[in-house]
Residue, then its C-alpha position, 0 to 999 in steps of 0.5 A: x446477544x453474543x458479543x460479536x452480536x454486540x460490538x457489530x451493533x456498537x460499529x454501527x452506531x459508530x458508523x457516522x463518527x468513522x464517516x467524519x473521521x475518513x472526511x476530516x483525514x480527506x480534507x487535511x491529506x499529508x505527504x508521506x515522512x510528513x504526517x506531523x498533523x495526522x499523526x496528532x490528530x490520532x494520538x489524541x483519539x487515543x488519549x480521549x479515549x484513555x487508551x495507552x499510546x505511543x508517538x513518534x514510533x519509527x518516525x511519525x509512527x502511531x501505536x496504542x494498546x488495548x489489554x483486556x480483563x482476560x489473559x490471551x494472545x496478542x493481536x495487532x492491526x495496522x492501517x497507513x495513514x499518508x496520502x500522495x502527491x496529487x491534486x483532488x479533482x472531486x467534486x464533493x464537500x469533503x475535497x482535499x484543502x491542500x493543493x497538489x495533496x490527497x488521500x488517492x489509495x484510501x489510507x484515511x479510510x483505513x485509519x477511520x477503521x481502525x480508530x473504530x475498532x480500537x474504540x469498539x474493543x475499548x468498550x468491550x475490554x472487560x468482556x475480552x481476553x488479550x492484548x489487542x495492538x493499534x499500528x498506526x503506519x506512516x509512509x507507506x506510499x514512499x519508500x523505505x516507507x515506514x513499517x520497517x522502521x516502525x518494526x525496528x522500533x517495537x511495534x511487533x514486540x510481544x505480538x503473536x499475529x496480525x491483520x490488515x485490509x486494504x480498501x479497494x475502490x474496483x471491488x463491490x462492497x461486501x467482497x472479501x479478498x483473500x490469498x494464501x501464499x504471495x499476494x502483491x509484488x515486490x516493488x523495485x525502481x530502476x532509472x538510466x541516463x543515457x549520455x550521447x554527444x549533442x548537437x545540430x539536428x541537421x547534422x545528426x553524424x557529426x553528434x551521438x543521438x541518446x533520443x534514438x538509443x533510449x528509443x530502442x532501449x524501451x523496446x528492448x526491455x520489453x524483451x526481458x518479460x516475454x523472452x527471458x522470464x519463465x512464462x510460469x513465473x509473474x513479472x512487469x518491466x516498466x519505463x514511466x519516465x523519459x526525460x531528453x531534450x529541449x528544443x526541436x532540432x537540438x540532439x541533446x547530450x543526454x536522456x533519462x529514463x525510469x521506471x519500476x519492476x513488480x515480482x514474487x520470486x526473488x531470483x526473477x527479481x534478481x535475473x531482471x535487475x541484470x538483464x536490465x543493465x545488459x540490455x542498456x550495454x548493448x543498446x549503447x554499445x549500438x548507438x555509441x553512448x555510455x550510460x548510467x544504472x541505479x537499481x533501487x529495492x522497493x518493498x518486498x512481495x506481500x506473502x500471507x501465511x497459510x493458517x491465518x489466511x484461511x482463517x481470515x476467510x472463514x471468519x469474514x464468511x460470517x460477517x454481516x454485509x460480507x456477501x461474497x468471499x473469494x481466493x483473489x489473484x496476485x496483484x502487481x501492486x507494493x506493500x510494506x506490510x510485506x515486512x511484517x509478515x516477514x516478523x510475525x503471522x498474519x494476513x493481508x487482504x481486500x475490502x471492496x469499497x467500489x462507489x455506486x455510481x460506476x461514474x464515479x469508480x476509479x482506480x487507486x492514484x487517481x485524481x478522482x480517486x474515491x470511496x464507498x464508505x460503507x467499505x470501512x465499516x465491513x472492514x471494521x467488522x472484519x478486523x474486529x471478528x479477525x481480531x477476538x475470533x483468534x483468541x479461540x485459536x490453538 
């Protein structure tokens, strides 16, 4: 038996222990900048299992390392560990025990996969070669989230390459994920305030109606994307948010309005954020109101490097329980592993974890968000073949 052989056999005897640690993690979710339990809770994984560990890295950062009896590259893998602002809605017995809180995007599967992976390479540690680098990110759901900070701090220092996945509930279990080049989009948010004149709604001539303007202003923006961007390049502009007025026949004085921005190309991202306040000028400038604009930088483009990608996919090729390998298109959703690949090679990809049960499949932020845990355990095999197959790499 070869040793990739032996460390899937070891992830699969693992396999229950991971499945409680993804429950335990569902059942006590922490808001991002929050995590002050969760980040505890993995730490001490570490120390029991008598692994060097480090807290508190770039806020509520989590980082253990791993070096091996063998000299080689070092190699780090991350996972997110925050949840969102959203009330569980399963029915299920390890649901969420904190009201309005709850892992929606999979971050505490990606935590159990990572905790296994580090115990699994932990094991085999006299059989390796290498460092091998456990990133464990707070906050990656809010922005400035937390890899920057985490980065800032060290986490990358000494690495050569790293590895994340993403689990995903829309994908069967068994795909892999990949792309070379951009996969997930700058994430930008903007807000308006557009300030009219209130007044009597029986008497709208003698008031400055902010309700009509910002009405005209939704449709107005949806003229940036299909008139003023190259159809070749990708771009959404979208109002989320609109907040104005508090009584039926009362034009109020003002409207606020926010939304978001998801591109790849940097001049696209910076074309809109200006045809955005144009588009507001003018729209006021109509209706006779003045207004407000903040543009606010989210996470930049996730954009895998070219050798380790394709690398990624030859090895998941090989995994057992990966049934189907394939080049992915871009996804308008935000990362910010975007910032570690910004500072070292690596890739980032897609795990499908989709339940069963097509009732019981929905997308990620959903209140009835969840997973197929045998997900996690491809992704481990994936990450941990990823992770000692690179040691043979030029």
């Amino acid at each position: 038996m070869n040793m990739l052989e032996k460390a899937y056999q070891l992830l699969e005897k693992n396999y229950d222990h991971m499945v409680k640690i993804r429950r335990y993690l569902h059942q006590h979710p922490e808001l991002s900048f929050k995590e002050f339990e969760t980040a505890k809770y993995i730490a001490n994984f570490y120390k029991n299992l008598g692994v060097q560990v480090q807290t508190n890295v770039g806020g509520n950062g989590v980082v253990a390392r791993i070096r091996c009896a063998k000299p080689g590259k070092t190699v780090a893998l991350r996972a997110d560990f925050d949840a969102l602002p959203i009330q569980d809605e399963k029915d299920v017995p390890y649901k969420s025990t904190v009201p309005g809180v709850m892992h929606a995007c999979g971050h505490d599967g990606h935590t159990a996969t990572l905790l296994s992976v580090a115990s699994i390479i932990f094991d085999l540690k006299d059989e390796l070669s290498g460092e091998y680098v456990f990133i464990h990110q707070h906050a990656e759901e809010y922005v400035p989230g937390g890899a920057k900070s985490m980065i800032e701090d060290g986490c990358l220092d000494g690495v050569d390459v790293i590895f994340g996945t993403h689990l995903w509930s829309t994908e069967p279990v068994g795909q892999i994920s990949f792309r070379t080049g951009p996969i997930m989009a700058a994430a930008d948010r903007f807000s308006i305030t557009i300030n009219g004149k209130g007044g009597h709604g029986a008497y709208p001539h003698a008031a400055k109606d902010p309700i009509v303007a910002a009405s005209q202003l939704v449709l107005n923006l949806q003229q940036i994307v299909s008139r003023f961007i190259d159809p070749i390049q990708s771009a959404v502009v979208t109002i989320g948010q609109i907040n104005g007025g508090h009584a039926f026949n009362v034009i109020p004085d003002k409207v606020e309005l926010t939304g978001t921005v998801r591109t790849f190309n940097e001049e696209v991202r910076n074309q809109i954020e200006q045809l955005i306040e144009k588009m507001i000028k003018s729209t006021c400038l109509t209706n006779d109101c003045t207004y407000d604009y903040h543009y606010f930088r989210g996470y930049p483009p996730v954009v895998n490097h070219k050798e380790e990608t394709e690398f990624l996919a030859q090895c998941a090729e090989n995994v057992p329980g990966v049934t189907n390998v394939i080049e992915c298109e871009k996804r308008m959703v935000g990362e910010d592993f975007a910032y570690y690949l910004q500072h070292v090679k690596g890739t980032f990809f897609f795990t499908g974890a989709k339940p069963v049960h097509e009732k019981d499949c929905f997308p990620h932020h959903h209140p009835k968000f969840d997973i197929d845990e045998q997900g996690m355990l491809i992704a481990a095999k994936t990450l941990f073949t990823a992770a000692v197959q690179y040691q043979n790499q030029i």
